[in-house]
Structures are given as structure tokens and as C-alpha cells.
VEXKEVO-852389 format. One record per residue: x, y, z of N, C-alpha, C in turn. Coordinates in pm, whole numbers. Atoms other than C-alpha are relative to their C-alpha. Layout:
<atoms>
<nxx X | nyy Y | nzz Z | caxx X | cayy Y | cazz Z | cxx X | cyy Y | czz Z>
...
</atoms>
This chain:
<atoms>
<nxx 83 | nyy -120 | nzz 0 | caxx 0 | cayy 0 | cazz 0 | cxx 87 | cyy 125 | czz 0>
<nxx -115 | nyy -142 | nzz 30 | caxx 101 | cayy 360 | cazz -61 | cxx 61 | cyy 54 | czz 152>
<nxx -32 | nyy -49 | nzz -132 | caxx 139 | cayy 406 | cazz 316 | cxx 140 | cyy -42 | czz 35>
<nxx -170 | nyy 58 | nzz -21 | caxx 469 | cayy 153 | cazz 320 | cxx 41 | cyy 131 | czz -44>
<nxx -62 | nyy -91 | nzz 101 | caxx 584 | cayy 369 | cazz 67 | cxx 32 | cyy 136 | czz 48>
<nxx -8 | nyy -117 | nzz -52 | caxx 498 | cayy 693 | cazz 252 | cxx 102 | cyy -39 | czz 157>
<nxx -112 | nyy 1 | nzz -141 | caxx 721 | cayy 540 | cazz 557 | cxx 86 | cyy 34 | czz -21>
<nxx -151 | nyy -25 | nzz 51 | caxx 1020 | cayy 559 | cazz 341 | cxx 6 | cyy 191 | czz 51>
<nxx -34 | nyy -152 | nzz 24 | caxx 959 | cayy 961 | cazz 290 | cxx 17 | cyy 51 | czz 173>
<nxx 8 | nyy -45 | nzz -126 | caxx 879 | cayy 975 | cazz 704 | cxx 151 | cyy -2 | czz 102>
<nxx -112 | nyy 63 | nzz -46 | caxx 1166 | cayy 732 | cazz 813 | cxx 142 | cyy 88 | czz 29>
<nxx -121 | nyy -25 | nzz 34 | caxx 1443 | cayy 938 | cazz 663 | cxx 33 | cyy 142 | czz 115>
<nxx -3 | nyy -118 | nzz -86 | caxx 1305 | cayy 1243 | cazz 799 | cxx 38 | cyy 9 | czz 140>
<nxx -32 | nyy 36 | nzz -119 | caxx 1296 | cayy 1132 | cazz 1095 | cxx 139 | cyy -24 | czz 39>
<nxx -132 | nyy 47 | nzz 33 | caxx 1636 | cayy 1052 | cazz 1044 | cxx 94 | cyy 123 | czz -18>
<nxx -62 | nyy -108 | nzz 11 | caxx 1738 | cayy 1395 | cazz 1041 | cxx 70 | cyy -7 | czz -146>
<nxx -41 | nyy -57 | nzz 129 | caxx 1824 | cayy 1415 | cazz 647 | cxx -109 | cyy 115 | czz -78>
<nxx 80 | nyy -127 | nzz 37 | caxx 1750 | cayy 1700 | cazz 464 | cxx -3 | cyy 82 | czz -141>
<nxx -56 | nyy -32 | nzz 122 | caxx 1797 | cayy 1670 | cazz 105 | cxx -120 | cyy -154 | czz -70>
<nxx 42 | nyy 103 | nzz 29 | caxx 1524 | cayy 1465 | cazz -36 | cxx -75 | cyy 6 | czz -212>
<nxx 34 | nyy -22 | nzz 122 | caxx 1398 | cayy 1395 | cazz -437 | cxx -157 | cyy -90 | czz 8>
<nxx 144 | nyy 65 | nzz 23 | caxx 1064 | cayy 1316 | cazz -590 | cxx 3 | cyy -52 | czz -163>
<nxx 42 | nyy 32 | nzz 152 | caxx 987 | cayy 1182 | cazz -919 | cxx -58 | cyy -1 | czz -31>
<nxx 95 | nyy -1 | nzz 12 | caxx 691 | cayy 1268 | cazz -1034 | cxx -65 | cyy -5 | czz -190>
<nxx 21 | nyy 50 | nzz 68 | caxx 497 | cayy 1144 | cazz -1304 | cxx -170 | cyy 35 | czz -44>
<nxx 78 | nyy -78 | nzz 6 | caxx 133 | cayy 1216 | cazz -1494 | cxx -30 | cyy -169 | czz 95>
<nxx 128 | nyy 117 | nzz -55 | caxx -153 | cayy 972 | cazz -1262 | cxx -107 | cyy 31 | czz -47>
<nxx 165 | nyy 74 | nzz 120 | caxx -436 | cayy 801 | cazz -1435 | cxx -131 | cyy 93 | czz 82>
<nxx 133 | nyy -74 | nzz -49 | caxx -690 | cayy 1018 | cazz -1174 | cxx 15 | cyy 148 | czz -42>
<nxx -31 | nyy -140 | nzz 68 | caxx -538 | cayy 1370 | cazz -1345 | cxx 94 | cyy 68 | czz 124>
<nxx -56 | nyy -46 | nzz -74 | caxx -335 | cayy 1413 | cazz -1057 | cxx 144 | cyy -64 | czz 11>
<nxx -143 | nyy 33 | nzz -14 | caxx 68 | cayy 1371 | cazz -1015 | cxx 10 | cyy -120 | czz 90>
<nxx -47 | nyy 127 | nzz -101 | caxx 208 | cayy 1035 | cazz -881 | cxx 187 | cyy 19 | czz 20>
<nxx -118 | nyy 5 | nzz -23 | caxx 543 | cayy 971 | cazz -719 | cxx 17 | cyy -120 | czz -17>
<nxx -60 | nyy 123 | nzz 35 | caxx 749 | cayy 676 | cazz -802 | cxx 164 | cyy 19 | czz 58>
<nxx -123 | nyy 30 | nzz -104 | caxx 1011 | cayy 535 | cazz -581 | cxx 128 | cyy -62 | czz -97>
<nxx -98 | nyy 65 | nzz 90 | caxx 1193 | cayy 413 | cazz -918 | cxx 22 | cyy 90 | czz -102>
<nxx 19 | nyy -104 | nzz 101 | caxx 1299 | cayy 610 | cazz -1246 | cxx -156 | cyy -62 | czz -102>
<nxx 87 | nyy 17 | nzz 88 | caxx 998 | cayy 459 | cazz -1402 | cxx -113 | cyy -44 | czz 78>
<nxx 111 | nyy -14 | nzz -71 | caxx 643 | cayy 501 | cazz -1273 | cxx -60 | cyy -184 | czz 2>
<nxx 99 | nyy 164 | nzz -23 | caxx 509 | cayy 76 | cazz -1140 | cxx -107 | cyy 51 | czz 51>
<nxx 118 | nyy 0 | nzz -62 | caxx 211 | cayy 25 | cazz -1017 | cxx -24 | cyy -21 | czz 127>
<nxx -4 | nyy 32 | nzz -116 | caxx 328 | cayy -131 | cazz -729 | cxx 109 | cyy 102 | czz 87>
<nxx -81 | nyy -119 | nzz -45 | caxx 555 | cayy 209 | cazz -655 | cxx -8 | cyy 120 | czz -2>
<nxx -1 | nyy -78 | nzz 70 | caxx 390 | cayy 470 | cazz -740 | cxx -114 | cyy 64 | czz 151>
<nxx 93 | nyy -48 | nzz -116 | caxx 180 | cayy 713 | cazz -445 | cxx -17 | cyy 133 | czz -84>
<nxx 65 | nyy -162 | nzz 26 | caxx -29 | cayy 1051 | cazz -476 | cxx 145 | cyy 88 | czz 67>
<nxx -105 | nyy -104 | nzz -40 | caxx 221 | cayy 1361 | cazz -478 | cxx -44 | cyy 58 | czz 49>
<nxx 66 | nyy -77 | nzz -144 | caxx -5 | cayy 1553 | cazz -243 | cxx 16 | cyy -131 | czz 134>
<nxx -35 | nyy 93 | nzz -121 | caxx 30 | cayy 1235 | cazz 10 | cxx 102 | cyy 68 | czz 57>
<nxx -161 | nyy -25 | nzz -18 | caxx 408 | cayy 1289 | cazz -47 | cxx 4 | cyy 125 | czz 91>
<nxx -45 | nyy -164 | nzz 2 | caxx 433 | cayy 1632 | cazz -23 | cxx -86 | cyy 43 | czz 192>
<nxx 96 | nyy 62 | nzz -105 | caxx 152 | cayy 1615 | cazz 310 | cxx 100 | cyy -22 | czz 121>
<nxx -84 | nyy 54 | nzz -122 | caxx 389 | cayy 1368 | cazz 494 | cxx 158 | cyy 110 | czz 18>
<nxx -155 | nyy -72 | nzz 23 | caxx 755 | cayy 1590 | cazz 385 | cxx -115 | cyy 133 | czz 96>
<nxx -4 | nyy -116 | nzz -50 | caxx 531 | cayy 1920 | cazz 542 | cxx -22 | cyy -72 | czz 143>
<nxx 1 | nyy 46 | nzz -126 | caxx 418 | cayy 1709 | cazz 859 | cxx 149 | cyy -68 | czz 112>
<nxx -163 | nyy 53 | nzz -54 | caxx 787 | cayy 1561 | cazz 949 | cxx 127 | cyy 74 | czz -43>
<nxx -74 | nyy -67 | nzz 65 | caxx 986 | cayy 1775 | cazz 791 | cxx 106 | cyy 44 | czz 137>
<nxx -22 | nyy -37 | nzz -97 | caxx 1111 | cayy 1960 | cazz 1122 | cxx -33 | cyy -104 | czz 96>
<nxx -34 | nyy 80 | nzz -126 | caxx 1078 | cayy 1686 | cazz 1374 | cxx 124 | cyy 1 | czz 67>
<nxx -90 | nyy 75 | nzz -17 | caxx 1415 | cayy 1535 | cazz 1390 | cxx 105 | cyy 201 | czz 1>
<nxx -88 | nyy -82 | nzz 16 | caxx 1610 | cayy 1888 | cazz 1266 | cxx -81 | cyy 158 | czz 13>
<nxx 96 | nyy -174 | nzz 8 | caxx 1507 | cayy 2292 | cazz 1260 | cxx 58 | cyy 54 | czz -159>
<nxx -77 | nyy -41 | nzz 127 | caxx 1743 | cayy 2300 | cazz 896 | cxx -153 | cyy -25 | czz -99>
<nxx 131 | nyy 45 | nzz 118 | caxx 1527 | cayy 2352 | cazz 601 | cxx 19 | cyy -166 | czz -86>
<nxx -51 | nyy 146 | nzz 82 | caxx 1481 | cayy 2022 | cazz 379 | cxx -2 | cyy 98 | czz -163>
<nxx -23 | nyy -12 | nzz 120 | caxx 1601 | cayy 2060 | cazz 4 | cxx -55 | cyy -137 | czz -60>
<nxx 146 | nyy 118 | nzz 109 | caxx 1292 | cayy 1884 | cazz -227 | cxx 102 | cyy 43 | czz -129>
<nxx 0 | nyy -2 | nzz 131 | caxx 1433 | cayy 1822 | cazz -554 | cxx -131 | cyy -57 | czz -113>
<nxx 131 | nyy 68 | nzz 63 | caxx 1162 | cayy 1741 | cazz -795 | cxx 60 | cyy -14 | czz -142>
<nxx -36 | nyy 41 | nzz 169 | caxx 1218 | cayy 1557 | cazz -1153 | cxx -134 | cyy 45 | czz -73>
<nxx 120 | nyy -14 | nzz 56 | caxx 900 | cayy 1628 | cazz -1315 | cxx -25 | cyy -65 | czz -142>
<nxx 27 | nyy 83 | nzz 146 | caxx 800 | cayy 1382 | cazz -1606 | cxx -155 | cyy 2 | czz -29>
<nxx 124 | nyy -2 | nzz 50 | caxx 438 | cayy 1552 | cazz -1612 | cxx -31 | cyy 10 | czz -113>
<nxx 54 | nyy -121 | nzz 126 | caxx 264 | cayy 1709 | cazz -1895 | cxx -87 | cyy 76 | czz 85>
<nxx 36 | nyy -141 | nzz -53 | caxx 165 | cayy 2059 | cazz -1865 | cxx -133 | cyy -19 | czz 68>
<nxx 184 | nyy 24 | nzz -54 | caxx -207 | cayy 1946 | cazz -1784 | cxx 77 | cyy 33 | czz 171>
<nxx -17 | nyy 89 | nzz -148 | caxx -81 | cayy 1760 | cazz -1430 | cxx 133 | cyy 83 | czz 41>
<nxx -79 | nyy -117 | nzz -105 | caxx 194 | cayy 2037 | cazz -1360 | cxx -29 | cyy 80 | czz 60>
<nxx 88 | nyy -130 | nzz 4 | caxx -62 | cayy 2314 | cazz -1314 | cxx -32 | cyy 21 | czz 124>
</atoms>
């Protein structure tokens, strides 16, 4: 489930790192997916508002440093907007 998936993004944080990437991709509901691989699975793939959600809720736990989001973006313009 996308929740494993969202542990990874919590875990790290928690973990005091502060340099994290996304990969984002178009999703079949018109909304951006993240993928934990360079190529969007089915079995890897979560809502980028989840993502983004859990990175503003943990973000600052562990540290007070800002985090550095890199984002790849493999939308189309629709699902960047």
C-alpha cells in the first residue's frame, strides 16, 4: 500500500536528512504520482499531495534545517498546473 511507501519519505526524515527527491509522473486520476523508481510501477507509485503532506508534517521533527525537495518532473503541462 502507498502508506509503506509513505514510511520511506517519514523514516528518513525522521532521520534527520535533509535533502530529499521526488519523481513525479502524470496519474491516471489527473493528478501527479510519485514513483520510488525512475519509471512510474504500479506497485511504486503514491499521490504527490500524500508525499508532499507527509515531507510538510515531518519535515522539522528530527532537525530545525530547512529540507532541500528536488523534484524531476516527467508531467505534462495538464498535471503540472
Amino acid at each position: 500500500t502507498s502508506g509503506c511507501k509513505l514510511d520511506q519519505y517519514r523514516r528518513v526524515l525522521l532521520m534527520g536528512v535533509r535533502a530529499i527527491e521526488m519523481e513525479c509522473w502524470d496519474g491516471k486520476l489527473g493528478d501527479p504520482v510519485v514513483s520510488l523508481t525512475q519509471r512510474p510501477t504500479v506497485g511504486l507509485r503514491m499521490s504527490a499531495q500524500r508525499v508532499l503532506e507527509c515531507i510538510k508534517e515531518h519535515a522539522f521533527t528530527a532537525s530545525p534545517y530547512p529540507v532541500i525537495l528536488s523534484t524531476v518532473s516527467h508531467c505534462s503541462a495538464r498535471q503540472e498546473a
